[in-house]
N, C-alpha and C positions, 0 to 999 in steps of 0.2 A: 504493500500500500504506500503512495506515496505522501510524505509531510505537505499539508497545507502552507504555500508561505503567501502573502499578500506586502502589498507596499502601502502605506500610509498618503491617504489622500492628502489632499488641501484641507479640506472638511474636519478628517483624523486629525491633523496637528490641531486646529481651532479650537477644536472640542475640547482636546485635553489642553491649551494652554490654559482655558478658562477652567476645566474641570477633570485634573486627570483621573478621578475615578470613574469619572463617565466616558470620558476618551478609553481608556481601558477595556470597559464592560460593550463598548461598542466595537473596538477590534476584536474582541473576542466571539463577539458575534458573526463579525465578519470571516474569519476563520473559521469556526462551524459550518456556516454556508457552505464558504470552499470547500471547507472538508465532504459537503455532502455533493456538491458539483463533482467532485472528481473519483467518487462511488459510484459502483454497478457499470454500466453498459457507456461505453465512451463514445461521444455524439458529436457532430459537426456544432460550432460555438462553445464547444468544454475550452476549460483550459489548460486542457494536453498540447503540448508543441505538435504531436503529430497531427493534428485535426487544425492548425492556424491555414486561415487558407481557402480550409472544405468549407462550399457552400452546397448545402442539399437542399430542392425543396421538392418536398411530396406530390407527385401527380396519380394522375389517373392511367387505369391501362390505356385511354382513350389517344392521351398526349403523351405515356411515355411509348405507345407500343405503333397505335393505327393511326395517327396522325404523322408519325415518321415511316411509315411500313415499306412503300410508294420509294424511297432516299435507300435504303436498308438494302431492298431488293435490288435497287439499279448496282450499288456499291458490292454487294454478293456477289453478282452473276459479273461485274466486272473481274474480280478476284478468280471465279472458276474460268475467266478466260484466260485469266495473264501471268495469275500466278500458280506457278507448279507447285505449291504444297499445298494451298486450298483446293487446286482439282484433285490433287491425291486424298486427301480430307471425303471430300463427296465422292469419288469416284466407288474410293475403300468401302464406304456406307452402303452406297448403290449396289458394290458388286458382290458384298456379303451379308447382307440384308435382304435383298429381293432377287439381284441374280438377274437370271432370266426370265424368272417369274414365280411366284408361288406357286404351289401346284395342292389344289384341293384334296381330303381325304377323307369322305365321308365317316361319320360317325353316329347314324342315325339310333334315335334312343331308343331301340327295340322293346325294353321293358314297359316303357309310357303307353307306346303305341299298340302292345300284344299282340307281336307278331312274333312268328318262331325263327329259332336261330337260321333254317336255311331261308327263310322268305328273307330274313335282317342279311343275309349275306348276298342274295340276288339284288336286293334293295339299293344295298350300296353299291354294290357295282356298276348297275345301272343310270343313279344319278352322276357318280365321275363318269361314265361313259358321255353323259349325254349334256355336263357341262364341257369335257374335254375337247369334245365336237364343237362347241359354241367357241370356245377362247382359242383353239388354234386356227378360226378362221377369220380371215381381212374383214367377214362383217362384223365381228365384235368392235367394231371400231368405225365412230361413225363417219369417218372422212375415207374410210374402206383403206385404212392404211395400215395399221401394225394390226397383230396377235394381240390379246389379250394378257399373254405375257409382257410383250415387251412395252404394253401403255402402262402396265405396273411399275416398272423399271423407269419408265419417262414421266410417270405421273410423282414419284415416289422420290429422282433426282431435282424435280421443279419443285418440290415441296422444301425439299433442304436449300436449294439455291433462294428463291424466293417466300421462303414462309408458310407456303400453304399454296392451294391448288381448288378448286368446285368443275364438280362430272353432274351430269345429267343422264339419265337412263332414259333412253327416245325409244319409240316404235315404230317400226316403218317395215312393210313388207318388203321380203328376203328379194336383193335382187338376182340371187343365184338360184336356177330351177332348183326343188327339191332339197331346199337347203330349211330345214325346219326351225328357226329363231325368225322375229322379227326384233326381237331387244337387240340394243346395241349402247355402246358408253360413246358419250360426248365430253371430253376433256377441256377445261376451260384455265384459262390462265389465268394467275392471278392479277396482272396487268387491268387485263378486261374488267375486272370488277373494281368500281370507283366510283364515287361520289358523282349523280345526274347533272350537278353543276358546280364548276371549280370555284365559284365565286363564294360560292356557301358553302365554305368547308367546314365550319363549325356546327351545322345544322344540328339540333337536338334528335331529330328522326332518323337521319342516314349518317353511319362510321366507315369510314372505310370502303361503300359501297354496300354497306349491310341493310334495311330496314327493317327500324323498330318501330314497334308500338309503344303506347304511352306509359306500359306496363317494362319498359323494356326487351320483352320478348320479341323475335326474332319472325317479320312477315314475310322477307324476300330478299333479294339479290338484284342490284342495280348491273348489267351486263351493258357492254358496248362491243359494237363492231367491229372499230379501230385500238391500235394500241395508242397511248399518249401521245406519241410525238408525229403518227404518220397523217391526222391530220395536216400541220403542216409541209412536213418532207416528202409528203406521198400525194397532196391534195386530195385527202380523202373526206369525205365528208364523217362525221361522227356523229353514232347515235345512241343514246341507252336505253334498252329496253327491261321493265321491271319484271322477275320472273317470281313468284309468290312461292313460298317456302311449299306448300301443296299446291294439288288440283283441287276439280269441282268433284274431285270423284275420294279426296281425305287422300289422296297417295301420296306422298314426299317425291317430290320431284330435282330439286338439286340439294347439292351435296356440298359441305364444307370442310375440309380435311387440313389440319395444320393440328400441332403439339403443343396445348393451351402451357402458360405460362402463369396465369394468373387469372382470376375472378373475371365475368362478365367481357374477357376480350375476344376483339370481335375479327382479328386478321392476326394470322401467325407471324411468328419472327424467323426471321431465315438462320437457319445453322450457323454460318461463320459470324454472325451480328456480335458476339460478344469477345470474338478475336482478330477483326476485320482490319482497326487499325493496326495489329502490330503486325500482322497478314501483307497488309501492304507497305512497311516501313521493311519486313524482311523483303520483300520481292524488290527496295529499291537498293538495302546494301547490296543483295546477290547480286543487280543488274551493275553495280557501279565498281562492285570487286572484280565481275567478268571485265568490266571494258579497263581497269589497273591493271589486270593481268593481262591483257589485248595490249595497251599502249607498251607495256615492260618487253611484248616482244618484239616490240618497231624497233630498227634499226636504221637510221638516217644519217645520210654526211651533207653538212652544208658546207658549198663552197665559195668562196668569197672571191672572185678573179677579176683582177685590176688590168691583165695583161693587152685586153680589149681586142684578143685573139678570141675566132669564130671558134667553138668546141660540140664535138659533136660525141651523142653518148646513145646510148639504145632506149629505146622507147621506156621513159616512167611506168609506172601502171598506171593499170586501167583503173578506172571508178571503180569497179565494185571487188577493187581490193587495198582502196583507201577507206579511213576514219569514218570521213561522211559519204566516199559514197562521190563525189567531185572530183576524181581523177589529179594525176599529176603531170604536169610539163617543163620542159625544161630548155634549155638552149641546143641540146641536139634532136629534140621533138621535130618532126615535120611542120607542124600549125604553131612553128613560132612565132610568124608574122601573122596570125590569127589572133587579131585582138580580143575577141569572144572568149579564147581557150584559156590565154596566158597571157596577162599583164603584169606578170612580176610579184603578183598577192598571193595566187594558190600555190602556196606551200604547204604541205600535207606528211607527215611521216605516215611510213610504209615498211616492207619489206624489201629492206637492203634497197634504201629510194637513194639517190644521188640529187640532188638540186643547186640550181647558182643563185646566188645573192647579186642583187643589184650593187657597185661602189659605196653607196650610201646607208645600207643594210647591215645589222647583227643581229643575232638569234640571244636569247635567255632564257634557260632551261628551268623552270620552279619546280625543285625538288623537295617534297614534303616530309622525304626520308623517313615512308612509311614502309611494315613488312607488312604481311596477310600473311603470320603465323599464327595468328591470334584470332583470325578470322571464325574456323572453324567453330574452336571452343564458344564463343560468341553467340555464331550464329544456330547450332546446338543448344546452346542457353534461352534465346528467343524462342526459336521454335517450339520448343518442349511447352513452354507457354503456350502458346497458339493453340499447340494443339491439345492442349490438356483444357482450355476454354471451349474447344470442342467437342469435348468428350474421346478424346482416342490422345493414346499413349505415343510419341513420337520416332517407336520402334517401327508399330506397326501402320504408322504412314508413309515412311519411308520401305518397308517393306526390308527392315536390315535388324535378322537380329543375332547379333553379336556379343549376345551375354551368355550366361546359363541358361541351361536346358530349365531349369527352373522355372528361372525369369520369365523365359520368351513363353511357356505354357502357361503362368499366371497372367501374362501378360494378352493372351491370348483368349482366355476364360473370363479375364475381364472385359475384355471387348464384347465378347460373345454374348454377356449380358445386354450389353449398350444395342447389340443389332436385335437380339430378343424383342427388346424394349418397341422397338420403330420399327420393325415387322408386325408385332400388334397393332399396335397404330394404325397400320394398312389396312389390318385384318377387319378389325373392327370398324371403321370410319369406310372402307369400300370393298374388299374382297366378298366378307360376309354379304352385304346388301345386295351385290352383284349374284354373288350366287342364289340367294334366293327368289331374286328376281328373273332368273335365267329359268330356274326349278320351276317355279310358278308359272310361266310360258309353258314349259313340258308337262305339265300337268294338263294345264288346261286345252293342250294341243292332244292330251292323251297319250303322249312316248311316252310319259312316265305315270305309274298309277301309286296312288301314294292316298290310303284310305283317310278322309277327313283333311284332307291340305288346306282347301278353299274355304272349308266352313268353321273351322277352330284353329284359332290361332294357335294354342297350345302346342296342338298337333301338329300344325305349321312347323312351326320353331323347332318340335321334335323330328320333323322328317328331312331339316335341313341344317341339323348339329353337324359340324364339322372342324375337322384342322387344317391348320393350313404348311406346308413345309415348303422349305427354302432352301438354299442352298447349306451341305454341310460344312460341320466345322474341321472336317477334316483330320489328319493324324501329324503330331509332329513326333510321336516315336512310334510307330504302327503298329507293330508286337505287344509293345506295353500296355500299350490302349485299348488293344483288343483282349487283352487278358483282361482289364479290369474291367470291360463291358459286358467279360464273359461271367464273371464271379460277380459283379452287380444284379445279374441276370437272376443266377442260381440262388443268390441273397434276397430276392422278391424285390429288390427297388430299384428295378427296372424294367423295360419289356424289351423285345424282341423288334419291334414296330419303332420304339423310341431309341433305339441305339443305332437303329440302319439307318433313319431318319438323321439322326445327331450327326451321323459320320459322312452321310452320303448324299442327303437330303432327295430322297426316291421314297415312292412307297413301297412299303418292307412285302406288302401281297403280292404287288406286282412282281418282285421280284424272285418271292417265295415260286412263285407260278410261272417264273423262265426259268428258276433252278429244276422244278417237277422234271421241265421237257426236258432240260438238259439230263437230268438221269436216267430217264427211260431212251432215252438215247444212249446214255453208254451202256446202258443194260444191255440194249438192244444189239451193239456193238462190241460186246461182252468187254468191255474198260473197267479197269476200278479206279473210281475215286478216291486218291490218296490224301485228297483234302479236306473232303468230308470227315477223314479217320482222324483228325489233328483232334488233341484235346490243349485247350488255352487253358482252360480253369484250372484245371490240376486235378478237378472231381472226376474225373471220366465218365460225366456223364450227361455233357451239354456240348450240343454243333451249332457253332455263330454262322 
């Protein structure tokens, strides 16, 4: 705890010259206060040295979140362009989080529903068959452009770059003969959603593009045509059209997807928003250490010739193996009497360049008599920050691990939580809805017979339980790992389903049902499987 000390005012000497007992009984006072200012929780205006300075003041999600969101996003999606650790940052997230895409795995609640274990097993097969049909065709996609996978992967990468993302689930008959969906997803950026007029950005009704009622609650989605700037670069005209949170029919029709933050906010924050500035303060030392080590390896002779002999030398370089890019010329160049080319100014170091000096001309070299040994550590230092604002450890964005096997497997199970985390996210906020509105088509199309879907929602929800997998986590010791998924197995805390998944990220049936054929095949080919014989556990009595 720190001693209270205070300085005696103007006021303080007064008091006590007239009355030191009460000058006294008043600094003492004054010292308790301190003493209690500088107790519990230390606050911008204490009088800690470290808070001289901090100003904070309290807002809203409205002002600190959606009224900047619009700045946040342009500065995000700048960074996944330009800077290589923030594309490694998202890319990592994107490509072990979602992959190529989730892939459904029903889990229909057979018990709810009382139906028997082989009708629950045709059951499920069925509805992955007849989602898997829907998401590996161009019509899941309403501009008939990706898979169903890969708008996961583009829906799920725009969420991190930009904060958040809204899909629409449309109808429209299949325009491929015999192709049995007319659902399909409509991806909307989050650009497009914004405030119906920029002049009233404070509007009590509309955040962000959101609209509320006067209760707060949530009516709709202000959508536009154009993105912000192409009315004028593109002379497009711009329009926003309100899409009401439902139909006239109760259905939920678009969707909002972003990683709330806080109470009542009403547009996501992008991924890199809380490491962006040091994000791009590293991409400018990188940029400006590469061009120190670029200029350290120019090699230039200036020469000064007074002799007012003609001199003739081999062609300078070309431009695009100078500085900027401007070429060099010199007195044995062809276009010396090209005043366009060479007036004596462009001077340029190069690789092994030669250049003459005018009579009147000297060079002066500004050497800062700096090393870049120090760079690394530095910028290793930075980084680790960044990315730890990110959520990922700055191993495994760099994709280098050069510690212990320990480390890098902790290091690894850590992360694995973080993609956990934002593959639910998907799951829940679009995959699920997706699928059950895909289901719901095949029912009522009749491909799928599912007793009670339509008229009990219970039943509903029980005919459309499912999981969703992704890609796996892979092995960094393979033998080790599969020993201990084999004795996790044998030990009941775990399944068969959830370790092929964990490792491989496939469904474990499907697989079980390529291994079947493959055995009656070697049967058939009288082979023995010496793989099959391995025992990992050490029990002898379990095949992974």
């Amino acid at each position: 705890m720190l001693t209270p000390s205070i300085k005696k005012t103007v006021l303080d000497k007064i008091v006590s010259y007239f009355s030191p007992s009460a000058g006294m009984r008043r600094y003492q006072q004054r010292l308790r206060i301190s003493a209690l200012e500088q107790n519990g929780y230390v606050i911008p205006g204490s009088r800690r040295k470290a808070m001289k300075g901090v100003t904070v003041t309290p807002g809203s999600p409205r002002r600190d979140i959606t009224d900047k969101h619009m700045h946040m996003a342009g500065l995000s999606r700048d960074l996944a362009m330009n800077s290589p650790l923030a594309a490694a940052i998202l890319d990592r997230l994107k490509t072990n989080a979602v992959g190529a895409g989730l892939q459904v795995q029903s889990r229909i609640d057979g018990s709810f529903l009382g139906i028997s274990n082989d009708e629950l097993d045709k059951a499920k097969l069925n509805f992955e068959r007849m989602f898997d049909m829907w998401a590996n065709s161009f019509a899941a996609d309403y501009e008939y452009q990706h898979s169903y996978g890969v708008m996961q992967s583009l829906a799920f990468f725009n969420m991190l770059m930009s904060g958040d993302f809204f899909f629409m689930l449309v109808y429209r008959e299949p325009r491929e003969k015999g192709f049995p969906f007319g659902t399909c997803v409509k991806l909307i950026d989050a650009d497009l959603v914004r405030n119906p007029n920029f002049t009233d950005v404070y509007s009590q009704d509309v955040e962000g593009g959101v609209q509320l009622d006067s209760n707060g609650n949530i009516e709709g989605y202000w959508v536009w045509n154009t993105y912000p700037n192409e009315t004028i670069a593109m002379k497009k005209v711009g329009k926003p059209t309100f899409i009401p949170l439902f139909n006239s029919a109760g259905q939920q029709q678009i969707y909002h997807v972003f990683d709330p933050k806080r109470f009542h906010q009403r547009r996501g924050v992008p991924h890199l928003a809380p490491s962006a500035e040091l994000l791009k303060q590293l991409t400018r030392i990188s940029e400006a250490e590469a061009m120190n080590i670029l200029v350290s390896s120019f090699f230039t002779v200036f020469v000064k010739d007074a002799s007012g002999m003609p001199t003739y030398l081999p062609d300078a370089l070309p431009p695009e193996e100078t500085v900027t890019g401007g070429g060099t010329y010199g007195p044995g160049d062809s276009n010396i009497y090209d005043k366009n080319l060479y007036d004596g100014n462009d001077l340029e170091m190069g690789y092994g360049n030669v250049l003459y000096l005018d009579d009147n001309k000297d060079i002066t070299i500004a050497d800062p008599k700096r090393t870049d040994q120090d760079f690394s550590t530095v910028w290793n230092a930075l980084a680790t920050q960044a990315t730890a604002g990110s959520n990922m450890s700055i191993e495994h964005a760099q994709l280098r691990y050069d510690t212990s096997y320990t480390a890098a497997r902790a290091a690894r199970i850590d992360m694995w939580n973080i993609y956990a985390y934002m593959r639910n996210l998907l799951v829940n906020k679009m995959d699920q809805i997706v699928y059950e509105r895909v289901s719901e088509e095949s029912v009522v199309r009749g491909n799928l017979f599912a007793k009670g879907f339509l008229d009990d929602y219970a039943r509903k929800k029980a005919w459309c339980r499912s999981a969703w997998i992704g890609p796996g986590q892979g092995f960094l010791n393979p033998l080790q790992e599969a020993k201990a998924a084999a004795v996790a197995i044998n030990a009941n805390i775990g399944t068969r389903e959830e370790a092929y998944a964990l490792s491989t990220g496939n469904r474990w049936e499907s697989a079980m049902t390529r291994k079947a054929s493959e055995q009656r095949l070697m049967d058939t080919l009288g082979l023995v499987d010496e793989v099959s014989k391995g025992d990992l556990s050490g029990t002898g009595n379990t095949r992974v």
